[in-house]
CHARMM internal coordinates of N, CA and C (Angstrom, degrees):
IC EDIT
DIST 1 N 1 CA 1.4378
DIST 1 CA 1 C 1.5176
ANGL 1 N 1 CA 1 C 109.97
DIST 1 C 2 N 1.2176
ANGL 1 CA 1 C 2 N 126.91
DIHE 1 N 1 CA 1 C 2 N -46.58
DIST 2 N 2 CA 1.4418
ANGL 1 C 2 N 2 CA 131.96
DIHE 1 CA 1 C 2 N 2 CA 179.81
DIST 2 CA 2 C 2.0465
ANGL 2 N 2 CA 2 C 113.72
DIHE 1 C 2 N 2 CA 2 C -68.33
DIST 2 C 3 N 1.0545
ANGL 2 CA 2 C 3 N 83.33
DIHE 2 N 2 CA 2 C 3 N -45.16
DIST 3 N 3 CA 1.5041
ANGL 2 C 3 N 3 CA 79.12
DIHE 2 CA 2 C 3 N 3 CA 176.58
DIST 3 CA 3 C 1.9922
ANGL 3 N 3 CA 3 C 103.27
DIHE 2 C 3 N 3 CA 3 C -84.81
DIST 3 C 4 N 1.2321
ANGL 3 CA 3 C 4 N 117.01
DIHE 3 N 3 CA 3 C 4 N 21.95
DIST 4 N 4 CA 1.7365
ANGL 3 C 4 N 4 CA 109.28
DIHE 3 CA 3 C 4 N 4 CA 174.61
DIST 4 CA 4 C 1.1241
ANGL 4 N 4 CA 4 C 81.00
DIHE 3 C 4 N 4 CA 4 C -110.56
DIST 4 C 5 N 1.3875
ANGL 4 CA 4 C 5 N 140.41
DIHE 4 N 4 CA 4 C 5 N -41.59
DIST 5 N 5 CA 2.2332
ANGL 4 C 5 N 5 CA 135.10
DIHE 4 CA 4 C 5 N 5 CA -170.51
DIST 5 CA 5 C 1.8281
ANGL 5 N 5 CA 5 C 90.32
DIHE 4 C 5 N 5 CA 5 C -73.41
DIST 5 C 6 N 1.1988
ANGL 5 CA 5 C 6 N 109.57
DIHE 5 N 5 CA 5 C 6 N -41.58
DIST 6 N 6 CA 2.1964
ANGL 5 C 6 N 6 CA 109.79
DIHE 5 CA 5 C 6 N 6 CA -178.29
DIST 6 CA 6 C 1.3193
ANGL 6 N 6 CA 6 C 89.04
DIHE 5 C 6 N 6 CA 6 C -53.53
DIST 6 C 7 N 1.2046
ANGL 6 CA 6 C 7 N 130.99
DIHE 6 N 6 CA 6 C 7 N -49.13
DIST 7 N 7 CA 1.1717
ANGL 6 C 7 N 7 CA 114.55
DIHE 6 CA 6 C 7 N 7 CA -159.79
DIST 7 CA 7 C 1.5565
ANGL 7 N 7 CA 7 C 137.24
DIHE 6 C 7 N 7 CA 7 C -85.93
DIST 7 C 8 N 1.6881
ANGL 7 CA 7 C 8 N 87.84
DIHE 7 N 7 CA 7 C 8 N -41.15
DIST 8 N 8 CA 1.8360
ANGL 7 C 8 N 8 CA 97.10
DIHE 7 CA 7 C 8 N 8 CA 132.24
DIST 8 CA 8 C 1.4642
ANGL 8 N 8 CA 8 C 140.02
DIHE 7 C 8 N 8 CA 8 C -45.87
DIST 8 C 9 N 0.8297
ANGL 8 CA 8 C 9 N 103.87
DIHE 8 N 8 CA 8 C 9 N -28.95
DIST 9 N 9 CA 1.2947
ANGL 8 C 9 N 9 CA 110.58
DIHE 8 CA 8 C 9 N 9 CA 169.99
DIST 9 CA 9 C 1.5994
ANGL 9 N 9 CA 9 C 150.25
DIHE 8 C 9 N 9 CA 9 C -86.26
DIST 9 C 10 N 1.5727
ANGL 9 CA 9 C 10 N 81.16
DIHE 9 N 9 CA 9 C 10 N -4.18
DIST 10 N 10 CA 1.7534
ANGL 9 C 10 N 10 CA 114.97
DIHE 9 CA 9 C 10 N 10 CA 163.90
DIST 10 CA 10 C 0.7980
ANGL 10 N 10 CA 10 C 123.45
DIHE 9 C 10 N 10 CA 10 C -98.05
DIST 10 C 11 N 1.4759
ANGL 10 CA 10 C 11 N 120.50
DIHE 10 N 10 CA 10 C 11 N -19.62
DIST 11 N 11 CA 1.3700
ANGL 10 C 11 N 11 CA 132.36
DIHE 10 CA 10 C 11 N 11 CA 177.38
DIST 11 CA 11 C 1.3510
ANGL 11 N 11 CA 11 C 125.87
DIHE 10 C 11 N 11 CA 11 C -100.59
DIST 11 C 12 N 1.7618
ANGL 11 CA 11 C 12 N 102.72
DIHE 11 N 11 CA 11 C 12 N 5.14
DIST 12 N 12 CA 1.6007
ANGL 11 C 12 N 12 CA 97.63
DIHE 11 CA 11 C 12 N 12 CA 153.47
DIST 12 CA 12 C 1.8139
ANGL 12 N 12 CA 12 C 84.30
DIHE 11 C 12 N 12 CA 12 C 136.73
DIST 12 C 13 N 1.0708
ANGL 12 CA 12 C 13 N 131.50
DIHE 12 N 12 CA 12 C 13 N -30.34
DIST 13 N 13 CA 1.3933
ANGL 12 C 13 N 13 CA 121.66
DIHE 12 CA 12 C 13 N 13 CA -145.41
DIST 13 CA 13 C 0.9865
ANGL 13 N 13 CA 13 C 101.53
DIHE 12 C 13 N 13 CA 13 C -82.57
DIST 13 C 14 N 1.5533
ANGL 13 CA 13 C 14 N 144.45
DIHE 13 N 13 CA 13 C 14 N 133.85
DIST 14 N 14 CA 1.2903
ANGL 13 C 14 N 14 CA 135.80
DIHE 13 CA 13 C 14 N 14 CA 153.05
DIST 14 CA 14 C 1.4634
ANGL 14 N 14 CA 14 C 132.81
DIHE 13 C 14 N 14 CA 14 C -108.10
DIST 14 C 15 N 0.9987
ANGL 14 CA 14 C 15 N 115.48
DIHE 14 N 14 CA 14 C 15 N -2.53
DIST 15 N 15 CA 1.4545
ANGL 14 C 15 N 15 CA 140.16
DIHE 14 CA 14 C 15 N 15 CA -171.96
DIST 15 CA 15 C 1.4222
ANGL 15 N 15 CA 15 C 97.22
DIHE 14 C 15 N 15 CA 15 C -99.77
DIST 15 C 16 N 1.3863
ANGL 15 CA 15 C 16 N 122.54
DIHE 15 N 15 CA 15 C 16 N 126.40
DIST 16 N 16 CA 1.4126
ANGL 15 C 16 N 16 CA 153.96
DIHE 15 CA 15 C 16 N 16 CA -131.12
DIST 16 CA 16 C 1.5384
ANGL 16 N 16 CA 16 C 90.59
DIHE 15 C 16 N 16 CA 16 C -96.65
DIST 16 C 17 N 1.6477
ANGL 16 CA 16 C 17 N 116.07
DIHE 16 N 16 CA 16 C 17 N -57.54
DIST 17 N 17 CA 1.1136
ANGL 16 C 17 N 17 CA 135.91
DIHE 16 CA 16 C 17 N 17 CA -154.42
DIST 17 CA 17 C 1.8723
ANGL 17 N 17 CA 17 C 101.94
DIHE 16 C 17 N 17 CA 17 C -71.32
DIST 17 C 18 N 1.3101
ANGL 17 CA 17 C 18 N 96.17
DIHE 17 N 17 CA 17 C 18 N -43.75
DIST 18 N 18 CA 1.3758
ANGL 17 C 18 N 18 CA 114.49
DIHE 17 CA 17 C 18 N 18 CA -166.86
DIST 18 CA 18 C 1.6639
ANGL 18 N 18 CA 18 C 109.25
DIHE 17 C 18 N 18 CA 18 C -69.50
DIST 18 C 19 N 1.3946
ANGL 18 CA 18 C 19 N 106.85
DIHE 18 N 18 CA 18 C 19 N -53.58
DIST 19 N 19 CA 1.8201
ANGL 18 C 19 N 19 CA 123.75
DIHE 18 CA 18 C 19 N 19 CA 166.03
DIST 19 CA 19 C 1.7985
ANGL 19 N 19 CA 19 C 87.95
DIHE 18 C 19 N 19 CA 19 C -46.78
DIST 19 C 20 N 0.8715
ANGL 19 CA 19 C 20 N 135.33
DIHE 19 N 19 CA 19 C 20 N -50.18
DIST 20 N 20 CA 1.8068
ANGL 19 C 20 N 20 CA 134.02
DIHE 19 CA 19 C 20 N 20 CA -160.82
DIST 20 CA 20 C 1.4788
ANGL 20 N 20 CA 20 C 95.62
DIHE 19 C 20 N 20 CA 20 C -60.43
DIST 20 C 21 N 1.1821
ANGL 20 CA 20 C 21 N 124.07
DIHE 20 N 20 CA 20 C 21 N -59.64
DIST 21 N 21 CA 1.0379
ANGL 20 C 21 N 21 CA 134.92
DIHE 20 CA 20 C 21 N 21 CA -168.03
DIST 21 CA 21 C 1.3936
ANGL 21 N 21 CA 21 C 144.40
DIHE 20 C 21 N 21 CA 21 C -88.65
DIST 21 C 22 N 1.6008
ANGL 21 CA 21 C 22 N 97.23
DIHE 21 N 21 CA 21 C 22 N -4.28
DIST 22 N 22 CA 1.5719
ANGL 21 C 22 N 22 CA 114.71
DIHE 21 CA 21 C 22 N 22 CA 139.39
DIST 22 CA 22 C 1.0042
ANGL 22 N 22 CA 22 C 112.26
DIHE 21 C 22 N 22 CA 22 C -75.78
DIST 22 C 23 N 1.3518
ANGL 22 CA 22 C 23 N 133.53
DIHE 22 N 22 CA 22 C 23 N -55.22
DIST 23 N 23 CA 1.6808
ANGL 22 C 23 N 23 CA 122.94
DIHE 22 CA 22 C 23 N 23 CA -174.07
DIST 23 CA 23 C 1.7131
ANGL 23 N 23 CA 23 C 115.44
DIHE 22 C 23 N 23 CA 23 C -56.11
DIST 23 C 24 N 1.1338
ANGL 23 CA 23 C 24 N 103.63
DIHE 23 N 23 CA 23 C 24 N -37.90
DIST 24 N 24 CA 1.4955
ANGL 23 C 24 N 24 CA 104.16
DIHE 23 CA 23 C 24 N 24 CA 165.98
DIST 24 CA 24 C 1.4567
ANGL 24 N 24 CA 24 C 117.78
DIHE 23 C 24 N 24 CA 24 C -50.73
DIST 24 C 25 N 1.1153
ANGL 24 CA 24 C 25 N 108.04
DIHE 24 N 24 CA 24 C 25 N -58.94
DIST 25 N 25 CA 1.4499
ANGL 24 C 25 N 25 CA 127.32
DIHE 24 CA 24 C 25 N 25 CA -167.77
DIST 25 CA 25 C 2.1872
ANGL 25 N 25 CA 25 C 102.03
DIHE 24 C 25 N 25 CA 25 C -58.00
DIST 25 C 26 N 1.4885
ANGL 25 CA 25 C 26 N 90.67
DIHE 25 N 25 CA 25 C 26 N -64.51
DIST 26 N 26 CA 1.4354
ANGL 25 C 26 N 26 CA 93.42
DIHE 25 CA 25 C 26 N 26 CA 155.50
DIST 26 CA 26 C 1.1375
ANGL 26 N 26 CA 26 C 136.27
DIHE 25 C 26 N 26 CA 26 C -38.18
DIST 26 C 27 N 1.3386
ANGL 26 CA 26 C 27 N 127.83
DIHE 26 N 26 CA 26 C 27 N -83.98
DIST 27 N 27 CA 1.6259
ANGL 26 C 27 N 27 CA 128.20
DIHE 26 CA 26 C 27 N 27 CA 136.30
DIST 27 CA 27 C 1.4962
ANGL 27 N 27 CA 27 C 118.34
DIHE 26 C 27 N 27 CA 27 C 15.60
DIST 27 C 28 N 1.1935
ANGL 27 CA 27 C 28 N 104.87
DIHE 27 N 27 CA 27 C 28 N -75.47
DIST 28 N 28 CA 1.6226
ANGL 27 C 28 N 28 CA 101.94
DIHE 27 CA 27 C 28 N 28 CA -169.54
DIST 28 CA 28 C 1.3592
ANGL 28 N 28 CA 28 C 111.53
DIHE 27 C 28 N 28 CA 28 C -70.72
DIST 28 C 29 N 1.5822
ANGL 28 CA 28 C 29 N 124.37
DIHE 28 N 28 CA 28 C 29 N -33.09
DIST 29 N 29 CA 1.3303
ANGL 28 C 29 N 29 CA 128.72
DIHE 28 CA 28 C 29 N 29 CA -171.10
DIST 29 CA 29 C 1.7351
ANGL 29 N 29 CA 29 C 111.19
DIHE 28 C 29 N 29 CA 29 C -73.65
DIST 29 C 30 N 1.7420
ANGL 29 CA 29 C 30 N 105.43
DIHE 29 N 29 CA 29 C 30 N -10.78
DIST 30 N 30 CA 1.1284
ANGL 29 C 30 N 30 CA 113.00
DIHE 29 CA 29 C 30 N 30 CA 178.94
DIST 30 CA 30 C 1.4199
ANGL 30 N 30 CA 30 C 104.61
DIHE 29 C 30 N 30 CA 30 C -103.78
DIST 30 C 31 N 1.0662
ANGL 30 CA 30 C 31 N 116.79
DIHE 30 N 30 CA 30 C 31 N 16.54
DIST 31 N 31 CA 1.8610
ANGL 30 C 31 N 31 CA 118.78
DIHE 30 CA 30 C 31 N 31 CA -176.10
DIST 31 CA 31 C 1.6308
ANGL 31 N 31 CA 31 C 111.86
DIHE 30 C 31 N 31 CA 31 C -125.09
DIST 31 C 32 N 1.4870
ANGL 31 CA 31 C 32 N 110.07
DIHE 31 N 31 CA 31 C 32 N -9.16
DIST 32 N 32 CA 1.4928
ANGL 31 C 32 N 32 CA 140.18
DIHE 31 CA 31 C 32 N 32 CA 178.95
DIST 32 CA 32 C 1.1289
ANGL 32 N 32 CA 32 C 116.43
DIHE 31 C 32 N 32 CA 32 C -101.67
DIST 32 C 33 N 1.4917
ANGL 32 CA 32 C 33 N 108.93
DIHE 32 N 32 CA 32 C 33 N -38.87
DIST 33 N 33 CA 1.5630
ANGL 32 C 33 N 33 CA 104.83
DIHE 32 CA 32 C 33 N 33 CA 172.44
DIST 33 CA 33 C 1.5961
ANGL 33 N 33 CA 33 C 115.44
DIHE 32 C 33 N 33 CA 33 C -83.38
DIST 33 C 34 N 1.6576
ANGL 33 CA 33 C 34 N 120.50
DIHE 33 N 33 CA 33 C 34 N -18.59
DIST 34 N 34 CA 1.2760
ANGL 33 C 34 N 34 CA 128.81
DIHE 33 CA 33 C 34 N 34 CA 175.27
DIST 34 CA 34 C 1.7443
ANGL 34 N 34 CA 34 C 127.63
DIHE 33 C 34 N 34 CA 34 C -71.44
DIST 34 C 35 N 2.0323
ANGL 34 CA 34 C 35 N 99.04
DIHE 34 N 34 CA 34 C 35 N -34.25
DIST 35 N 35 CA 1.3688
ANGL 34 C 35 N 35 CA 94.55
DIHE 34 CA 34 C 35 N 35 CA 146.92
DIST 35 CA 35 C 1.5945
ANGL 35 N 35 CA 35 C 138.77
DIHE 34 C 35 N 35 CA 35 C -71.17
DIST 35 C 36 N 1.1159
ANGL 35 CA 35 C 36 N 79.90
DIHE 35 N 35 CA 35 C 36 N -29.43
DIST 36 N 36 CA 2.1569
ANGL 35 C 36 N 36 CA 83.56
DIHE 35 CA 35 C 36 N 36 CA -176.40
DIST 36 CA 36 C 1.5614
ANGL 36 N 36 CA 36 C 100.40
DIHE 35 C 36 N 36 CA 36 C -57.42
DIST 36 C 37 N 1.1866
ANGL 36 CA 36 C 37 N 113.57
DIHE 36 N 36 CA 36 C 37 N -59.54
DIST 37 N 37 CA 1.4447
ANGL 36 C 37 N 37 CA 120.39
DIHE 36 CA 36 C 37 N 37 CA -166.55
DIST 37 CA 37 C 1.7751
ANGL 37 N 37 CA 37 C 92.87
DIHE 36 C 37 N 37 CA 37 C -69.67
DIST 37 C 38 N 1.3979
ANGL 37 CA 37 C 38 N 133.59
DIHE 37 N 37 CA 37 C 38 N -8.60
DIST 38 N 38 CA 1.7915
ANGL 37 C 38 N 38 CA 120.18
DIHE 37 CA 37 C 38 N 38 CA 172.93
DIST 38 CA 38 C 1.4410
ANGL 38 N 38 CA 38 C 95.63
DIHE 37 C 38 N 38 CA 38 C -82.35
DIST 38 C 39 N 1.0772
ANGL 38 CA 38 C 39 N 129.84
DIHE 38 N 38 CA 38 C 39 N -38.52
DIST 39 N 39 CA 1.4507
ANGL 38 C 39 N 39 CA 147.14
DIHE 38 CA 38 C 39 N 39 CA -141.24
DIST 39 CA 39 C 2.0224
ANGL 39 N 39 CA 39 C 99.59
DIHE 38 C 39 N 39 CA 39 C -95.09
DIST 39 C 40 N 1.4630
ANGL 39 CA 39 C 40 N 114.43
DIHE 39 N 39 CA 39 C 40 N -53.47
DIST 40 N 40 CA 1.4013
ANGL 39 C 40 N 40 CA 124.83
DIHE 39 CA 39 C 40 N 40 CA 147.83
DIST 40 CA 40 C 1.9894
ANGL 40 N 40 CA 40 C 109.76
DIHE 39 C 40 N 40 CA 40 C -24.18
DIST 40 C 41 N 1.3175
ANGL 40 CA 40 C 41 N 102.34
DIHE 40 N 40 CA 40 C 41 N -89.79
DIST 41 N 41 CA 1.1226
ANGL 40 C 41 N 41 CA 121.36
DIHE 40 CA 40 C 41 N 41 CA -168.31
DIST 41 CA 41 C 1.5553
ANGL 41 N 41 CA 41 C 110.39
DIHE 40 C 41 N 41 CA 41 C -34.14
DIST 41 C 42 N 1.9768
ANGL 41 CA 41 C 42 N 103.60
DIHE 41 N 41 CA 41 C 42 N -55.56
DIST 42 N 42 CA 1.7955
ANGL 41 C 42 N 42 CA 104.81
DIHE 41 CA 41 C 42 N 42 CA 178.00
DIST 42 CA 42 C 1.6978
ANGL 42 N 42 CA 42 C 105.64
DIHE 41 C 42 N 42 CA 42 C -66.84
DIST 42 C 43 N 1.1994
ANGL 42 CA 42 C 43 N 108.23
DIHE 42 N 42 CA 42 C 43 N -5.30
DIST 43 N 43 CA 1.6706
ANGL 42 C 43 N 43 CA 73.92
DIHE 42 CA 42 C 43 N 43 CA -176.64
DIST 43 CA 43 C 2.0354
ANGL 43 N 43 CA 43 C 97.58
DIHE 42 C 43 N 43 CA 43 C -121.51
DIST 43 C 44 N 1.5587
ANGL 43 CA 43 C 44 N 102.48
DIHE 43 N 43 CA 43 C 44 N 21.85
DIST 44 N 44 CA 1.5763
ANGL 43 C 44 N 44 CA 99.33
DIHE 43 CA 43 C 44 N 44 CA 148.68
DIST 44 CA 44 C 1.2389
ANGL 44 N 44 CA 44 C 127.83
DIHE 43 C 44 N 44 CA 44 C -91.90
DIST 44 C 45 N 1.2744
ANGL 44 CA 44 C 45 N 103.58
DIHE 44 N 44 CA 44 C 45 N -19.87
DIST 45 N 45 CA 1.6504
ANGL 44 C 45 N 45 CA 127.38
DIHE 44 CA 44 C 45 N 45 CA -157.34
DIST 45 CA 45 C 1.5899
ANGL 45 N 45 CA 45 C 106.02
DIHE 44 C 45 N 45 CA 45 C -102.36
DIST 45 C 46 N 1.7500
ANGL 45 CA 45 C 46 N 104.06
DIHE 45 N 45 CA 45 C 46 N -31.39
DIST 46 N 46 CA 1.7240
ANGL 45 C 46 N 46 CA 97.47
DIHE 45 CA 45 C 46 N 46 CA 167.63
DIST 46 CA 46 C 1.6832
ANGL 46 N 46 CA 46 C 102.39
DIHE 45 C 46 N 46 CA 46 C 109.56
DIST 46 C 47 N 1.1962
ANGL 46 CA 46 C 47 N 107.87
DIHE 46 N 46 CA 46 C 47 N -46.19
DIST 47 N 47 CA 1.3820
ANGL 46 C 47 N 47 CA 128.00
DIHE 46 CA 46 C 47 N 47 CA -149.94
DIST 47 CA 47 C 1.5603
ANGL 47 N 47 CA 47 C 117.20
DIHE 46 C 47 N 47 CA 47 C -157.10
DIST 47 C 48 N 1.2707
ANGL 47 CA 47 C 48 N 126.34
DIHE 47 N 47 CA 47 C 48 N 151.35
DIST 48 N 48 CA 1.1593
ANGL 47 C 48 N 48 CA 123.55
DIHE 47 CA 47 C 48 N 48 CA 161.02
DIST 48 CA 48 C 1.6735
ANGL 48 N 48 CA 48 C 130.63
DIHE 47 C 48 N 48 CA 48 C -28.87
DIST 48 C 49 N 1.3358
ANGL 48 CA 48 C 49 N 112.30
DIHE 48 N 48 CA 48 C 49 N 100.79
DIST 49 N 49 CA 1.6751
ANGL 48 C 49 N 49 CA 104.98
DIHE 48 CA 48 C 49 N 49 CA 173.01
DIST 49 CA 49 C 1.2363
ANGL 49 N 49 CA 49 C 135.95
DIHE 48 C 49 N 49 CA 49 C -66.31
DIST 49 C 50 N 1.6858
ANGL 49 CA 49 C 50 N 100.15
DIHE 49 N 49 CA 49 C 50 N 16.71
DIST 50 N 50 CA 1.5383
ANGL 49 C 50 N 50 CA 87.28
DIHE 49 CA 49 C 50 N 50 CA 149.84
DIST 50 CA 50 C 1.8713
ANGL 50 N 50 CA 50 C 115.08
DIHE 49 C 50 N 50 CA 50 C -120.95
DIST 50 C 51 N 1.2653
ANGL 50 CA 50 C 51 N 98.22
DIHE 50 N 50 CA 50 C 51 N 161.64
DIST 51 N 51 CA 1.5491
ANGL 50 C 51 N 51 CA 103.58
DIHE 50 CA 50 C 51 N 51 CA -158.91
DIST 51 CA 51 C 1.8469
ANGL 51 N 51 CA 51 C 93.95
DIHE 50 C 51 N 51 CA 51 C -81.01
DIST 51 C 52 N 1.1820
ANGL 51 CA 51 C 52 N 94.43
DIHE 51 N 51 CA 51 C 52 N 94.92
DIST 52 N 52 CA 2.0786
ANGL 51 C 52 N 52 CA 82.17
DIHE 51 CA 51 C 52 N 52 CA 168.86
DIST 52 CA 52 C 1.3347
ANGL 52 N 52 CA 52 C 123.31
DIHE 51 C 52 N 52 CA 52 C -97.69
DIST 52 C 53 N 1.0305
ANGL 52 CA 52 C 53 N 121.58
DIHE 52 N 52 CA 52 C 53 N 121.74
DIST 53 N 53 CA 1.6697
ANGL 52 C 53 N 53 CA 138.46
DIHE 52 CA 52 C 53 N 53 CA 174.19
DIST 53 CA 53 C 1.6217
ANGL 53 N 53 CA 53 C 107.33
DIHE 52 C 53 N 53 CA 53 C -14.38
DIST 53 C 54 N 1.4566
ANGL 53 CA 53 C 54 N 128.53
DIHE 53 N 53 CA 53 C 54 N 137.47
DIST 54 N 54 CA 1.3614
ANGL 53 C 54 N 54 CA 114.78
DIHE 53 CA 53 C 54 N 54 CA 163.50
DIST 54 CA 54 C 1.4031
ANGL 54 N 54 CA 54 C 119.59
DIHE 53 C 54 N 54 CA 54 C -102.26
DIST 54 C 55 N 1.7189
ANGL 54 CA 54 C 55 N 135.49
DIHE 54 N 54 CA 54 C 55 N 155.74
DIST 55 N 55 CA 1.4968
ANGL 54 C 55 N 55 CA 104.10
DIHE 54 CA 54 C 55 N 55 CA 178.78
DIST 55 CA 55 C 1.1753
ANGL 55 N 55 CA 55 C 135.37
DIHE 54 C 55 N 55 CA 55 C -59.84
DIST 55 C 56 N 1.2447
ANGL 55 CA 55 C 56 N 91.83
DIHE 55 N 55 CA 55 C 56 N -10.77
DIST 56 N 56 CA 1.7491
ANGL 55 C 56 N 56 CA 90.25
DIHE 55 CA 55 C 56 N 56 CA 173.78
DIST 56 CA 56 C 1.9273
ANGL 56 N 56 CA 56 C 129.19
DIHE 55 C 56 N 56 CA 56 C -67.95
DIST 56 C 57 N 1.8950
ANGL 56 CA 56 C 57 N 95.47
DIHE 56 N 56 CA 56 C 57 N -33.42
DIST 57 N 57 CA 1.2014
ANGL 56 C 57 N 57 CA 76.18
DIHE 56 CA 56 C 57 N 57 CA -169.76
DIST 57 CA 57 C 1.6938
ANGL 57 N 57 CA 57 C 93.31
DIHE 56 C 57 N 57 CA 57 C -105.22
DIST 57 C 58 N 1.2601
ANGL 57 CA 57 C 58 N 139.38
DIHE 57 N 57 CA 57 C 58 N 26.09
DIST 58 N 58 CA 0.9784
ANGL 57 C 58 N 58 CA 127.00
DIHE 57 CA 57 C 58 N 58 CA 111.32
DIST 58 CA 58 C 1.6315
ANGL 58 N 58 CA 58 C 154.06
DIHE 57 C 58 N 58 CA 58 C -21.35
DIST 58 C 59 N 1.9039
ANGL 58 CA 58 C 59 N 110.11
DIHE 58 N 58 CA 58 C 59 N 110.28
DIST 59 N 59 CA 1.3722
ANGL 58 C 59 N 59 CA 124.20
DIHE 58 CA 58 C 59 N 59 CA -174.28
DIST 59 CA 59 C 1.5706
ANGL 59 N 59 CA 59 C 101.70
DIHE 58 C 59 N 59 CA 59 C -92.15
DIST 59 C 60 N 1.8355
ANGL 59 CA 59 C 60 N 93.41
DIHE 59 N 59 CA 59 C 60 N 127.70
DIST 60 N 60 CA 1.5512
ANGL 59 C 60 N 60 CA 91.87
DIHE 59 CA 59 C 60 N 60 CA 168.72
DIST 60 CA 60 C 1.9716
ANGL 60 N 60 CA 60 C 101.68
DIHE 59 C 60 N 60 CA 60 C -154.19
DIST 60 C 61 N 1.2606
ANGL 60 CA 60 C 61 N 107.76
DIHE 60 N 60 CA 60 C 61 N -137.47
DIST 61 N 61 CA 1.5214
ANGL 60 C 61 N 61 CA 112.13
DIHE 60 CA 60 C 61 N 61 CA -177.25
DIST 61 CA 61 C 1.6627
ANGL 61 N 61 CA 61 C 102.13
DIHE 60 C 61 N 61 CA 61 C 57.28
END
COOR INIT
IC SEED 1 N 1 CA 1 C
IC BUILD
């Protein structure tokens, strides 16, 4: 968080409120673009990418 306002803050912003509210703004566009591309992937893949065991071929007793 401190180094995302450092970084705002080199780049011109000085207003406290305003640095807040790029990172927000940022933030979310980086939390939106991470589902699409989860959401992409399950529906190339069909199914969950990870391989989970079924009970059947499960060893136990």
């Amino acid at each position: 968080m401190c180094l995302n306002v450092a970084a705002l803050g080199l780049l011109g912003l000085q207003n406290i409120h305003q640095m807040n509210a790029v990172k927000t703004v940022l933030g979310a566009l980086i939390n939106l673009v991470a589902a699409e591309l989860q959401v992409v992937v399950l529906a190339v893949a069909g199914s969950s990418p990870v391989d989970h065991p079924t009970p059947s071929s499960q060893t136990g007793d």
